[in-house]
N, C-alpha and C positions, 0 to 999 in steps of 0.2 A: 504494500500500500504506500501510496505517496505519503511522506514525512509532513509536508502541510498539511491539518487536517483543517477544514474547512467548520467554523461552528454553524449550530444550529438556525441562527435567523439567516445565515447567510446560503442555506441550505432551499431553506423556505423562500429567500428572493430567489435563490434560481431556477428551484420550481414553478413560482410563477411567471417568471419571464418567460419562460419554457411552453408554459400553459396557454398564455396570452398569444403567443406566436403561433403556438398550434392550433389558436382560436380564427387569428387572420386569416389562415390560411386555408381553414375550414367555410368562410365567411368570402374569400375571394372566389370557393369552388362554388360557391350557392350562387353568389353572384353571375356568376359566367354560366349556368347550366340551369336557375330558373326557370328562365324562357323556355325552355324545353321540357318544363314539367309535364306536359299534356303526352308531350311521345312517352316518356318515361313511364308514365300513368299507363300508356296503352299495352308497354311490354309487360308491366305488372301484372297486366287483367289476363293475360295470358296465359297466364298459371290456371286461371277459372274453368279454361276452356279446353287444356289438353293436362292429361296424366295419368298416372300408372293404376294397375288393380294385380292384386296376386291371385293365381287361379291355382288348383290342385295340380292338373294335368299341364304339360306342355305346350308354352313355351314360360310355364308359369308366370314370367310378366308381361303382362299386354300393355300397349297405349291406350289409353281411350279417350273421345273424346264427348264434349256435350255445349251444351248451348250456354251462354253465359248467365248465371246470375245477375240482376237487376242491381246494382250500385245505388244506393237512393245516399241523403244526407239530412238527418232530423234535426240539425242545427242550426241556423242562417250562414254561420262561420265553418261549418266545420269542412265543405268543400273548400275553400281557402287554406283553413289549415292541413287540408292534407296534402296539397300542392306545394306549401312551405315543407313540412314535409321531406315531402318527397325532393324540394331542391338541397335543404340537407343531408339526407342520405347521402346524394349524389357529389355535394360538396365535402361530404367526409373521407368520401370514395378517393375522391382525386386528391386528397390531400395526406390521404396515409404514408404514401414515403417520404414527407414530409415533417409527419407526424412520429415517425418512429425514428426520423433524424436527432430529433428534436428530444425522442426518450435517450437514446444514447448519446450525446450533449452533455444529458443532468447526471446520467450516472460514469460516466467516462473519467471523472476527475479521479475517483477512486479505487481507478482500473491501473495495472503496471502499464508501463507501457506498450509490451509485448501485445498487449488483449486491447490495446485501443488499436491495431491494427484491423479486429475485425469487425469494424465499423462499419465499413461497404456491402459484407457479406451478410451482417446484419439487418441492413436496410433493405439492401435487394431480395433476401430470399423473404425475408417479413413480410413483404409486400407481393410477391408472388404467391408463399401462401394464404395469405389473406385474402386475393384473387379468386385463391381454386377453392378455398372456403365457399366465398359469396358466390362462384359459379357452381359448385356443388349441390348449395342449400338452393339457391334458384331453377336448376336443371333435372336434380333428383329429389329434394327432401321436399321442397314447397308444392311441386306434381302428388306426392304421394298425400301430403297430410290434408291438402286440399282434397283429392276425391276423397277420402276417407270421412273428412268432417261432414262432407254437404251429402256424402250417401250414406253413413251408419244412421239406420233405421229412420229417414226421411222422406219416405213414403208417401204419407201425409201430411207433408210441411212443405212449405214453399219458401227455398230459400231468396232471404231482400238481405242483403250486406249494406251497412250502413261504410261508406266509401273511408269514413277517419279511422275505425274497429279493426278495418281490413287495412289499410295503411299501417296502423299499427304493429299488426299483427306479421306483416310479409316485412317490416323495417325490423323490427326486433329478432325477428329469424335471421337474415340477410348478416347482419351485425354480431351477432352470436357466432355463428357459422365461421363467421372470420378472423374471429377471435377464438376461439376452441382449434382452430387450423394454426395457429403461431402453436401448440404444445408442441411438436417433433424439434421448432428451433431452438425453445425456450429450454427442454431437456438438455439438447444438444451444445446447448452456451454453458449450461450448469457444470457439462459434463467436461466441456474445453476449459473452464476452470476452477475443475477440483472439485465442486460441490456434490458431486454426485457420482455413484458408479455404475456401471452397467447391471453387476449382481446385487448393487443395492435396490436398484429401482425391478429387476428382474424378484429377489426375493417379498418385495412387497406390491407385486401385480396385484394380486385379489385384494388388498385394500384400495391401492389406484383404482381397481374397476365400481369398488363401494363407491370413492368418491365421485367417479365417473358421472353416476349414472343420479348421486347426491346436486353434483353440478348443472345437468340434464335438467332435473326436477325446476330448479331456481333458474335457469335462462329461456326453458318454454316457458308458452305465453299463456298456455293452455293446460292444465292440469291431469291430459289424458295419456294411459300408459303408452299410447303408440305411438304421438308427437316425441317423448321423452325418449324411448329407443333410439327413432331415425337419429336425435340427436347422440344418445348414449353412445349407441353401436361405432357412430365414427371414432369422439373420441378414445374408445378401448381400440380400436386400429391405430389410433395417432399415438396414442400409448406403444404398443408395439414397434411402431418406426423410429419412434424418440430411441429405444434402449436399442436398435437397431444402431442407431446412428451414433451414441454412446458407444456401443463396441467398435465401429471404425475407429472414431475419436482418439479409443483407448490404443489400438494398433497402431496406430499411426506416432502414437506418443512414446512407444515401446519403441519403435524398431530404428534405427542411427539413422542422423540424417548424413546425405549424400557424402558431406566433406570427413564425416567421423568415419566412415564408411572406406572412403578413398584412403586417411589415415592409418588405418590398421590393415589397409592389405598390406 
């Protein structure tokens, strides 16, 4: 650790300079990509009208499709707010490697210097998984829970989605998803310095998967066990690739590098 240690109020301004800029920046993306609420709106709706069903027999999962749900708004504001909304999501979107530049900034002072070398790597893979997160939870998990919700046992109901309920609900997904996808780098940073080892986090899987699925319960939006899976199930895979990725980490740190190497022949 660096021999300057930084005290506490001075910790706290950095955090907020840090926060403030990760605000602008959030705030320039709204800015630039408001206008576009309406399209944005229409890719969303899209989720209503095409998605998965699991069948017994082959090819067990099917596409399916159906007619859309009516979108209404029971508040004078609430189509407004979901248009802001939606220009947030999309300004948070564009601002996340920015935003994870911005987390390794605050915590970098207390890095050796060795480890603030992987600052780059940090931001870039961050943000790629974070990508395949929100493209994941978009492509496979919001298809499925969506037919699920509007066809277990709705027969005789008609479903009317109130347009802010269902913004809510597809933003809070989207946002989870991308954040629950940073576990494989966040292991993988612990395990690059020292905090963690490959057989530690391998001997205590079944707890990881307790909390898993602990974590699951509190980031659906919805209370029901099969929302909480699609989320669980990833994370116990991200789990898996995290200690996967720890074992590289750990070989890598084992075996001489190239010039020790050339040394001893």
């Amino acid at each position: 650790m660096p021999e300057d240690k930084m005290p506490f109020l001075s910790h706290l301004e950095e955090l907020r300079k840090r926060l403030i800029s990760s605000l602008i920046a959030v705030g320039v993306g709204f800015a630039l990509f408001f206008h576009f609420s309406e399209q944005i709106m229409a890719l969303l709706k899209r989720i209503l009208t095409t998605g998965y069903a699991i069948q017994k027999s082959y090819p067990f999962v099917v596409v399916v499709t159906r007619p859309p749900p009516e979108l209404i708004f029971v508040a004078p504001a609430e189509a407004f707010w979901a248009h802001i909304k939606i220009g947030f999501l999309t300004g948070l979107l564009l601002a996340i490697p920015f935003i994870l530049f911005e987390l390794w900034r605050f915590v970098s002072p207390g890095l050796h210097a060795r480890e603030r070398r992987y600052a780059l790597p940090f931001v870039v893979l961050g943000t790629v998984f974070f990508f395949v997160g929100v493209a994941f939870c978009y492509l496979v998990v919001l298809p499925f829970a969506m037919n699920f919700l509007l066809t277990y046992k709705t027969e005789h109901l008609t479903p009317m989605l109130s347009i802010g309920l269902f913004i809510d609900f597809i933003v809070k997904f989207l946002l989870a998803f991308g954040l629950i996808f940073q576990l494989p780098l966040l292991m993988s940073l612990a395990g690059r310095l020292g905090l963690v080892t490959s057989k530690f986090l391998s001997r205590n899987r079944k707890y990881a998967i307790l909390l898993n699925f602990v974590i699951a319960a509190i980031l659906t939006p919805t209370p029901d066990i099969f929302n909480q899976t699609l989320m669980a199930g990833p994370l116990v895979l991200l789990y898996e690739v995290g200690i996967w990725a720890v074992r590289i980490i750990e070989k890598t740190r084992r075996s001489p590098a190239p010039e020790e190497a050339s040394e001893g022949a």
